[in-house]
PANU-720407 format. One line per 10 residues: number of its first residue (from 1); for each residue x, y, z of N, C-alpha, C. Coordinates in Angstrom, 2 decimals, padded with zeros to 5 digits. Example, Ala and Ser with C-alpha at 12.3 -4.5 7.8 and 13.67 -1.06 7.14 Angstrom:
<rs>
1> 013.19 -005.69 007.80 012.30 -004.50 007.80 013.20 -003.30 007.80 ~ 012.85 -002.25 007.08 013.67 -001.06 007.14 012.90 000.03 007.87
</rs>
This chain:
<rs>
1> -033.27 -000.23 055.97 -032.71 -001.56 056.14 -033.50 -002.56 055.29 ~ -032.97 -003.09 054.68 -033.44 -004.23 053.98 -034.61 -005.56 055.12 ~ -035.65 -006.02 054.26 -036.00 -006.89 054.78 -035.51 -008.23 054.81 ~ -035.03 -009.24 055.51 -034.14 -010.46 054.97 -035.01 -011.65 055.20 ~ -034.93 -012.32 054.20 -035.91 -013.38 054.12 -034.99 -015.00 053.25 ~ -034.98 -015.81 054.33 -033.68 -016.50 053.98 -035.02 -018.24 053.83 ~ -034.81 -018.80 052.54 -035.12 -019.47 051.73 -034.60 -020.94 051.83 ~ -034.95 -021.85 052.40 -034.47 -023.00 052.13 -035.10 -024.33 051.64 ~ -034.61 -024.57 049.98 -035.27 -025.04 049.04 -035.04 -026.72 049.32 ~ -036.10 -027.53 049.96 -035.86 -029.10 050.17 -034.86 -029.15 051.22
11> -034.86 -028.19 052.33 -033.34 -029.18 053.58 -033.46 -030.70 053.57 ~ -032.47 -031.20 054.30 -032.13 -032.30 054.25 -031.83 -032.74 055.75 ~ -030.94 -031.66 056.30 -030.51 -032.02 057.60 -031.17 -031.04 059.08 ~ -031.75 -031.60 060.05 -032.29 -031.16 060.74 -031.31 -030.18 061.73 ~ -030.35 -030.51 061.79 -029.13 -029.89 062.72 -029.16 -028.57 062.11 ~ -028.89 -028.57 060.51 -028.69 -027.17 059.93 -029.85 -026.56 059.83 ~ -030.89 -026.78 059.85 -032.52 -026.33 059.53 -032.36 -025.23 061.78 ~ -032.19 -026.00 062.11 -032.37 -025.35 063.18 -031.60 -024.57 063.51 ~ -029.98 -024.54 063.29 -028.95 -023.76 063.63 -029.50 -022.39 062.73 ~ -030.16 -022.51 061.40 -030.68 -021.50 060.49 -031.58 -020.45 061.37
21> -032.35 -021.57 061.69 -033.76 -021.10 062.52 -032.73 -019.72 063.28 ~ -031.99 -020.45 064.27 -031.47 -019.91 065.62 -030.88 -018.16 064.94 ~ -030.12 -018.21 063.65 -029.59 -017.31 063.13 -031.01 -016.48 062.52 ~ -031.82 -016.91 062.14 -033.06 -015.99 061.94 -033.75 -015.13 063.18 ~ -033.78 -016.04 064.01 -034.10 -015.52 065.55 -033.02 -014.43 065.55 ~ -032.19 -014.39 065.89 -030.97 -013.89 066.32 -031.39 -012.45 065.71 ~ -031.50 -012.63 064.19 -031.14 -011.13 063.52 -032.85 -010.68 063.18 ~ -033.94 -011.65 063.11 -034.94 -011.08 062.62 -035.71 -011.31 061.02 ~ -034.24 -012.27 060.83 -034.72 -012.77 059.55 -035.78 -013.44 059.15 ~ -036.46 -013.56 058.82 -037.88 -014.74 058.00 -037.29 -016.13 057.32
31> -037.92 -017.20 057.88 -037.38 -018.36 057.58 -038.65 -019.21 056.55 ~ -038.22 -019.36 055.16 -039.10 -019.65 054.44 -038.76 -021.31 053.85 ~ -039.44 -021.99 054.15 -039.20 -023.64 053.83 -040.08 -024.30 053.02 ~ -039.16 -024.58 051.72 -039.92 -025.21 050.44 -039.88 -026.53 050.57 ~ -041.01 -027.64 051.07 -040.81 -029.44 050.97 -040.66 -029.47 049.32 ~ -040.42 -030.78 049.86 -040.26 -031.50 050.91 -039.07 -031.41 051.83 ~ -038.86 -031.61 053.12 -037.93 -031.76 053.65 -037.32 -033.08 054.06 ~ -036.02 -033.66 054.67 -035.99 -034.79 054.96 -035.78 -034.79 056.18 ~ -036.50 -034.57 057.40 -036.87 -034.08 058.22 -038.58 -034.18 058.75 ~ -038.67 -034.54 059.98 -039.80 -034.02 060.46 -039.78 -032.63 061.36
41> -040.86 -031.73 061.45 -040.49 -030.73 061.71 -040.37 -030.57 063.26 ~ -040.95 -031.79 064.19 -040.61 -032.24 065.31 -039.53 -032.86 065.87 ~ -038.70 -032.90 065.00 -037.41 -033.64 065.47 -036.68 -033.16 066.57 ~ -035.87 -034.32 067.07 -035.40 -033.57 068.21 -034.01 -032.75 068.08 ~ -033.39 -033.43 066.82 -031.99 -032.41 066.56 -032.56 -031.03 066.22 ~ -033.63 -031.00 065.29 -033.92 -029.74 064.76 -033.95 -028.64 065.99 ~ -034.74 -029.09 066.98 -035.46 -028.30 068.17 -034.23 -027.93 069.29 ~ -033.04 -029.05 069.13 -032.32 -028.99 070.11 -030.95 -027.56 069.48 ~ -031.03 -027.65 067.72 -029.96 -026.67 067.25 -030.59 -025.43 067.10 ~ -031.90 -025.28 067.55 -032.47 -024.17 067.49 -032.72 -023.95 068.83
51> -032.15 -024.35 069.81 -032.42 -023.88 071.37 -034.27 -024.02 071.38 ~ -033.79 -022.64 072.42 -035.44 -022.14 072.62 -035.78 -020.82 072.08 ~ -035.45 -020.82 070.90 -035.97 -019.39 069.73 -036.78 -019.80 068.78 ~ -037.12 -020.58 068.98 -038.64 -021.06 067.74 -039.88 -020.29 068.08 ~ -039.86 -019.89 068.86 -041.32 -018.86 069.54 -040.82 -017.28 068.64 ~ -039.61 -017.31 067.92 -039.06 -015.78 068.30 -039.29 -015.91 066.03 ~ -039.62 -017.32 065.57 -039.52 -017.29 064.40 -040.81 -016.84 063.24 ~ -040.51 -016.21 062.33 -041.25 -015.81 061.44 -040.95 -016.75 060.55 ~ -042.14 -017.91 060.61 -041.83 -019.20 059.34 -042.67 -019.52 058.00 ~ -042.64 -019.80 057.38 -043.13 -020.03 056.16 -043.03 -021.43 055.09
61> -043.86 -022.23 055.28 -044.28 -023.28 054.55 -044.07 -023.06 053.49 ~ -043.58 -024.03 052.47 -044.77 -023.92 050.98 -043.95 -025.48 050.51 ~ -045.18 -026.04 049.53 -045.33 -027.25 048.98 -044.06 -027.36 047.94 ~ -043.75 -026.61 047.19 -043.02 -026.88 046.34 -042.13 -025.30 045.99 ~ -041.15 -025.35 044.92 -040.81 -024.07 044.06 -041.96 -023.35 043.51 ~ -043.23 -023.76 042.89 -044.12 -023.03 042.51 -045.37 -022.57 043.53 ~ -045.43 -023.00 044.27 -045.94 -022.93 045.22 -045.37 -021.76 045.99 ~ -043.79 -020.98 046.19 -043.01 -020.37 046.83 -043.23 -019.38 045.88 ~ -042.74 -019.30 044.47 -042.81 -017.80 043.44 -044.14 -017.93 043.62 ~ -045.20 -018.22 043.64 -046.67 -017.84 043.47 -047.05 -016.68 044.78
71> -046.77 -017.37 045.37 -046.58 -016.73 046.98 -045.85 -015.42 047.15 ~ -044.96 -014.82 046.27 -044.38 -014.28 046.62 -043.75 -013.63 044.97 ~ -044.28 -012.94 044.13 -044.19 -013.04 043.01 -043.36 -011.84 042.84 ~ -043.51 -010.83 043.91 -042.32 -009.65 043.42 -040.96 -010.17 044.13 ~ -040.78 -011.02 044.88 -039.26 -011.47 045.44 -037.98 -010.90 044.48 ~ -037.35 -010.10 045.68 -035.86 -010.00 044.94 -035.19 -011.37 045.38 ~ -034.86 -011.71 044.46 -034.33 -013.35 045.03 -032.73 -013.58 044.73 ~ -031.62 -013.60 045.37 -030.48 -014.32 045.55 -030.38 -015.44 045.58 ~ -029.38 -016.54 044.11 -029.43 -017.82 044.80 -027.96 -018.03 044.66 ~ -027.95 -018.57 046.48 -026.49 -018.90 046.49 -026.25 -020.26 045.89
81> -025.29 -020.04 045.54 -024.34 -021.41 044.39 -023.51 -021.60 044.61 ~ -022.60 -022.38 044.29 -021.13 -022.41 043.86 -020.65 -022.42 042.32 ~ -021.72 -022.35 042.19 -021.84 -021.94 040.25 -021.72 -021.11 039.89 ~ -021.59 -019.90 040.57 -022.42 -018.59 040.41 -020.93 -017.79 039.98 ~ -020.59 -016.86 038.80 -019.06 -016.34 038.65 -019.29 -014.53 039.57 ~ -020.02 -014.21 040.24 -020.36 -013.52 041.04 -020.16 -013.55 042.80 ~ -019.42 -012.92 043.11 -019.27 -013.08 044.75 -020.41 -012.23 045.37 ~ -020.93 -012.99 046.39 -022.03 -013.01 047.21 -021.66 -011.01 048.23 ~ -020.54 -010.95 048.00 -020.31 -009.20 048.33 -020.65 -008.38 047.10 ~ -020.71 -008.66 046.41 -020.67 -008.15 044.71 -022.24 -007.62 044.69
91> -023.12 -008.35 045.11 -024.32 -008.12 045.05 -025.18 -006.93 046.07 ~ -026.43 -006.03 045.65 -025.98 -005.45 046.48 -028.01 -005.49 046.88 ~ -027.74 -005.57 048.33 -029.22 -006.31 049.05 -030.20 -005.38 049.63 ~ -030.96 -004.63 048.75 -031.66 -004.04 049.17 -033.79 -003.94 048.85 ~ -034.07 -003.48 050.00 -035.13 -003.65 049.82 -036.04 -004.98 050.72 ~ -037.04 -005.85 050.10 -037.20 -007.32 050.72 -036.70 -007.93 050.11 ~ -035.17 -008.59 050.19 -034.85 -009.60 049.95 -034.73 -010.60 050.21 ~ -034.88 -011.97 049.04 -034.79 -013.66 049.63 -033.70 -014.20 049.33 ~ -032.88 -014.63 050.31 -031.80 -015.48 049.82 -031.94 -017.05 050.16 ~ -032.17 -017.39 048.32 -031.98 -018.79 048.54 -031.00 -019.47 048.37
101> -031.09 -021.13 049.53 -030.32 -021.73 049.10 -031.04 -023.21 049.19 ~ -030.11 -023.92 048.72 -030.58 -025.65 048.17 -029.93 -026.35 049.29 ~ -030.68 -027.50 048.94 -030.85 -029.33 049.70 -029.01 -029.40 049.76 ~ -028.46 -030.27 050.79 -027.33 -029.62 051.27 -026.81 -031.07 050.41 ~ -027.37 -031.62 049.75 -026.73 -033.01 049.23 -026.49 -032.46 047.51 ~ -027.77 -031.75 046.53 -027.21 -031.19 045.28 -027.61 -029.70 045.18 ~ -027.50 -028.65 046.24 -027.79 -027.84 045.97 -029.29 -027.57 045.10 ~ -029.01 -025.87 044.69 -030.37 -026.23 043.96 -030.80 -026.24 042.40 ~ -031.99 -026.13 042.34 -032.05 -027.14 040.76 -031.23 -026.35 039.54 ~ -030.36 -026.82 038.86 -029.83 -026.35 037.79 -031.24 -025.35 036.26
111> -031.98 -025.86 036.60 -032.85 -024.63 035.47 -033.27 -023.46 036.38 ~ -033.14 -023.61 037.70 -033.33 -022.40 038.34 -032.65 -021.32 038.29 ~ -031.58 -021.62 038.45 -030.27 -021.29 038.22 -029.44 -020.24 036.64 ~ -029.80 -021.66 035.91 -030.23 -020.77 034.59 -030.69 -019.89 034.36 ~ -032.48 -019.66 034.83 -033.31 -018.85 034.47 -032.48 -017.79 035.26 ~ -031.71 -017.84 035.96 -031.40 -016.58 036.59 -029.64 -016.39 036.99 ~ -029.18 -016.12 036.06 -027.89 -015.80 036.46 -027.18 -014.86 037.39 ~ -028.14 -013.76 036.51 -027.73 -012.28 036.76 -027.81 -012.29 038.63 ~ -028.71 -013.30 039.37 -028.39 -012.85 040.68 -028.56 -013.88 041.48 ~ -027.44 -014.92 040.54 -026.61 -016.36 041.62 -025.52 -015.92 042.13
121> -025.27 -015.85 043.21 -023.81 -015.28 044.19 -023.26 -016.58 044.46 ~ -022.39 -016.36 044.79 -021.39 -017.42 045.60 -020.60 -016.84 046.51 ~ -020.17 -017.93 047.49 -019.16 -017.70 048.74 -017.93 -018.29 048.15 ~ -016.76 -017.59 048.49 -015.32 -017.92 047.57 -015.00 -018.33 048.63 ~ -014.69 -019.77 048.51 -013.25 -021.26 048.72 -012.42 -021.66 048.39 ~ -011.66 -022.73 048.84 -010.50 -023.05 048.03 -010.99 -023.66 046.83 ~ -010.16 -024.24 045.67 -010.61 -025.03 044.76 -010.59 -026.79 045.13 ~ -011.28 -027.36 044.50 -011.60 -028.26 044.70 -012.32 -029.11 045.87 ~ -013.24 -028.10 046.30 -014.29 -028.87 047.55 -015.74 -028.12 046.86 ~ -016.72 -029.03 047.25 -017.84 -029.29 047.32 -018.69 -027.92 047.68
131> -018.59 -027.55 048.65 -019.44 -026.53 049.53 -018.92 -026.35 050.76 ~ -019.57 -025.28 051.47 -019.46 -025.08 052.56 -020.75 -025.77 053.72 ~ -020.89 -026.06 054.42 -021.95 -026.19 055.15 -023.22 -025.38 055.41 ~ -024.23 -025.75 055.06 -025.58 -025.06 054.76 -026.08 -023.52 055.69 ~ -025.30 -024.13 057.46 -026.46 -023.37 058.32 -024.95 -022.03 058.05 ~ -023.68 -022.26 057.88 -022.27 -021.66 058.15 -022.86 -020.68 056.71 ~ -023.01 -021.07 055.52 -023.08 -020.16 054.33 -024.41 -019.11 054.69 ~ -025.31 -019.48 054.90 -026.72 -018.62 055.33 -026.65 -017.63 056.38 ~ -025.63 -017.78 057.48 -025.27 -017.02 058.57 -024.20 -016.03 057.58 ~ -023.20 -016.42 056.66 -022.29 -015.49 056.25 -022.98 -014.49 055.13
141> -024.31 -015.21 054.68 -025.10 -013.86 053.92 -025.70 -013.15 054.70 ~ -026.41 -013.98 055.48 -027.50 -012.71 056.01 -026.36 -011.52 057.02 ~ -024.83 -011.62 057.53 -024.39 -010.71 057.85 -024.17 -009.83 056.96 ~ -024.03 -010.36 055.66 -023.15 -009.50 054.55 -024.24 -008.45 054.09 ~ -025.83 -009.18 054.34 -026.81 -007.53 054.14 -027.16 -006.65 055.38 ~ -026.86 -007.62 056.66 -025.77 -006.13 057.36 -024.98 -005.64 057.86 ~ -024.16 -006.12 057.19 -022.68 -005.09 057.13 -023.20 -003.70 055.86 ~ -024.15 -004.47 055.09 -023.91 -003.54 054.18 -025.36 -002.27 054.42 ~ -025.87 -002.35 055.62 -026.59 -001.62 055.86 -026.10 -001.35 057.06 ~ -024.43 -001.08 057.30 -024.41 -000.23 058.66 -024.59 -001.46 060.09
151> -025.09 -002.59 060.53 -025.73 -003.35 061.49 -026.88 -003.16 061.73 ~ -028.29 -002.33 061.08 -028.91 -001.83 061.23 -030.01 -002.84 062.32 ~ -030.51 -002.17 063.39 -031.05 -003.00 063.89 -030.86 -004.03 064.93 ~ -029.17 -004.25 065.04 -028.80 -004.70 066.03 -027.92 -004.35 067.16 ~ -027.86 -004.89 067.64 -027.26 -004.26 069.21 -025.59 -003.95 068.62 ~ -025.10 -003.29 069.27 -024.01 -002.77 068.60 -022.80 -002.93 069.44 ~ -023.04 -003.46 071.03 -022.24 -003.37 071.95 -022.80 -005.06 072.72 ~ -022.13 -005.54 073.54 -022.55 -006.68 074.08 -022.95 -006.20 075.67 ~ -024.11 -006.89 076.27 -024.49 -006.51 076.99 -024.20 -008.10 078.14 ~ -023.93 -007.64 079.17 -023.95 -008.84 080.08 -025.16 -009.68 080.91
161> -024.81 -010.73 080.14 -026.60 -011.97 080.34 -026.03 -013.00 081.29 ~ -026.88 -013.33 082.05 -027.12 -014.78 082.90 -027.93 -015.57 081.84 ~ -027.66 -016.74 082.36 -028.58 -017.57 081.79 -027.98 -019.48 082.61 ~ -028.47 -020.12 082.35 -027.83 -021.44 083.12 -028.28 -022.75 081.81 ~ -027.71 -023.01 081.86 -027.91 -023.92 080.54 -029.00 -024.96 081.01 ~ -029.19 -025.42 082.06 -030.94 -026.10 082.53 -032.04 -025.28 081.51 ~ -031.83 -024.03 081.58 -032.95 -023.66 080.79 -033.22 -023.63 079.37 ~ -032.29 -024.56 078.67 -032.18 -024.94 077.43 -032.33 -025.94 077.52 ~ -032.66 -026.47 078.40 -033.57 -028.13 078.16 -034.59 -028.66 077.14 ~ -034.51 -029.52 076.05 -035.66 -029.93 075.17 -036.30 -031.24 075.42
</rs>
């Protein structure tokens, strides 16, 4: 099974930073965050779209883009785009992989991008819109590396939970 390590270069919005979080929890993914953000990391939307799975997260700081490749210099790296003439199934995710994505206002930096064609994916939309929503595109990759490893790792059947929503109090 691939390792998944999901990348988010400058967020912007605290709602999607946490709904991310919640989907990293969920599957096991590694949540790696390049500032600046526009965000404090105490916020209360952030904390409230991430429930109570922030205890369950594998997180990762770093100051800038160089600061992130330094850190991490063999990265197989995915960057999702809408630039990208490659569909995000097309690609194929193995090993430790990082999938990045950009600041939900310009995506991410155009020489990045450049330097790396060969493995910018995209999610296919209609024509003429913008994007999809940040935390919605990051949840539809990290399934797509596993679907393509079988579900490896996760529960395969649904199991029946209590829970009372008091205990999601922030």
């Amino acid at each position: 099974m691939s390792k998944i390590n999901i990348v988010l270069h400058e967020p912007e919005i605290p709602q999607n930073t946490g709904n991310i979080a919640r989907t990293c929890a969920a599957t096991g993914a590694s949540l790696h965050i390049i500032k600046p953000m526009g965000f404090e990391i105490d916020d209360k939307k952030l904390k409230r779209a991430g429930l109570d799975y922030w205890h369950l997260l594998d997180i990762t700081y770093y100051e800038n883009l160089d600061d992130f490749f330094n850190k991490n210099i063999d990265a197989s790296v995915f960057y999702f785009t809408t630039k990208a003439p490659r569909k995000y199934t097309e690609a194929k995710y193995e090993g430790k992989v990082f999938l990045m994505f950009g600041k939900e206002s310009k995506g991410l930096p155009e020489p990045l991008l450049e330097k790396n064609p060969e493995t910018c994916v995209r999610i296919p939309m209609r024509p003429n819109l913008r994007s999809l929503n940040l935390s919605n595109s990051v949840a539809i990759a990290v399934y797509e590396v596993f679907r393509q490893n079988d579900f490896e790792g996760l529960l395969e059947e649904g199991t029946p939970t209590t829970f009372m929503w008091e205990d999601f109090r922030i």
